[in-house]
N, C-alpha and C positions, 0 to 999 in steps of 0.2 A: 504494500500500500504506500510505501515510502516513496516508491520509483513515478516518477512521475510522463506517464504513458499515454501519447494522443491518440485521439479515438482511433484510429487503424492501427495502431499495436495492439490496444485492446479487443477488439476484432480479431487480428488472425491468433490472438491466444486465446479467445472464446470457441476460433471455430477449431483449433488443434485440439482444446478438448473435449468436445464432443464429437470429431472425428475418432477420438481415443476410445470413445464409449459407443461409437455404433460398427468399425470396423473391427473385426477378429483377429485381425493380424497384431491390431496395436491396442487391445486389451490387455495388456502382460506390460506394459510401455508404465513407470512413474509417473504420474502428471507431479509431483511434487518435482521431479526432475524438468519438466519440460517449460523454461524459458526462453521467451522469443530471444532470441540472437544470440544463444547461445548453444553447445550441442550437447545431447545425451554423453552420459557419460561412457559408454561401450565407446565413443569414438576416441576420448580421451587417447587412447592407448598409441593411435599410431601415426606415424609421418605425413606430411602432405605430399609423399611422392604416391605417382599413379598406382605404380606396384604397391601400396600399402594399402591404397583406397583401395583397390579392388579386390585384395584379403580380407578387408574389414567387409567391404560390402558381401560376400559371402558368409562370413562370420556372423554378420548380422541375421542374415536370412537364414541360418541354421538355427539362431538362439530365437527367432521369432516363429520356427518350425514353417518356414514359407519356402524354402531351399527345396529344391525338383532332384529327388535323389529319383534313381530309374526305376525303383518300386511304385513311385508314386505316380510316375510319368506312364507304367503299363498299365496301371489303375484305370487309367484315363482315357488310353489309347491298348487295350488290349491284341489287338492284332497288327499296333503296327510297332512298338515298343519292345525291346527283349529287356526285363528287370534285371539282366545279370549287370553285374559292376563293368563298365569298360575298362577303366584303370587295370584289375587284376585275371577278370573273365573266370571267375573261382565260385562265384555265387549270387545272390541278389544283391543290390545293392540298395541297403536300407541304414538307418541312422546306427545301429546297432554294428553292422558291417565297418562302415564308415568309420564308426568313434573306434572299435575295438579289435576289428579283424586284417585288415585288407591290408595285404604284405605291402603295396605300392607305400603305405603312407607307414612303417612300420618305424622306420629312423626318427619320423616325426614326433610321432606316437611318442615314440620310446621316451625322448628328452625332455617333453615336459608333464608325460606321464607321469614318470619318477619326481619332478616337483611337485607333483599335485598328490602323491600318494607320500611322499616325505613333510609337507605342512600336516597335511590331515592328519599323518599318525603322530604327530608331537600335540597335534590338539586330542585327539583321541584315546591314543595309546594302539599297539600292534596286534593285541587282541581282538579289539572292539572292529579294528580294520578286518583280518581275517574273516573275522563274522561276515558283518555287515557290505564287503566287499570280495565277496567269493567266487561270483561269474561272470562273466561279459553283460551280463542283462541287467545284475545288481548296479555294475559299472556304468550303461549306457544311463539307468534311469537316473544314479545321481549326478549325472553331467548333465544331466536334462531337468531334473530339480536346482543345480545351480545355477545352471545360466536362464531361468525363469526368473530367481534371485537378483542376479545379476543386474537383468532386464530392469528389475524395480527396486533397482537401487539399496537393496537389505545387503546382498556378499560384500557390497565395501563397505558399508558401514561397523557390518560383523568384525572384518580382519584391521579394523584399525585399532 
């Protein structure tokens, strides 16, 4: 209320948030985050080179589940779609595949795997990981429970 906003700011931050409240894609979206002229925080993270936007912007569409993996694309187009992965041609290619299987992206995988399974377990302890962390599926659903976090602004607030 401090900021002092002429009628067309006030405007396009009226209509962003009820764009946030009638589309599906940006239901999961903070509105506490979303200031005119400034940007969500998911962008925070990365450079202004092309190469960077265009990781982000994929990343994006993965954390808002709008990303066209091939399973979802023969959904759609059943006869003309093969669901297998093109990267690896090993099986379907679905968010589960993707996050935890698929040899192509395995180096990737691997290095920030092990950051994200070495925070957890100093928050957790190596126990409570074995448990709670025991299959690919376990795995898939809580990368997919935090980057919904993520989305609305709660994972950073948690790790500070």
């Amino acid at each position: 209320m401090n900021q002092h906003n002429n009628k067309l700011d006030w405007k396009k931050h009226l209509k962003l948030k009820a764009d946030c409240e009638e589309k599906s894609t940006l239901k999961l979206l903070s509105k506490r985050n979303l200031n005119i002229g400034q940007t969500h925080n998911v962008w925070d993270t990365i450079s202004s080179s092309v190469k960077d936007v265009r990781k982000a912007a994929t990343k994006v569409r993965m954390l808002t589940g709008t990303y066209m993996l091939q399973t979802l694309k023969a959904k759609f187009n059943q006869a003309e779609i093969d669901p297998t992965c093109p990267i690896c041609n090993i099986e379907a290619e679905d968010l589960q595949h993707l996050l935890t299987s698929c040899p192509a992206y395995r180096h990737i995988r691997k290095s920030h795997f092990q950051q994200i399974k070495e925070y957890i377990v100093s928050k957790i302890g190596s126990s409570v990981w074995t448990i709670n962390f025991n299959s690919k599926i376990a795995i898939t659903d809580s990368i997919d429970r935090l980057s919904k976090l993520l989305l609305k602004g709660t994972f950073s607030r948690m790790t500070k």
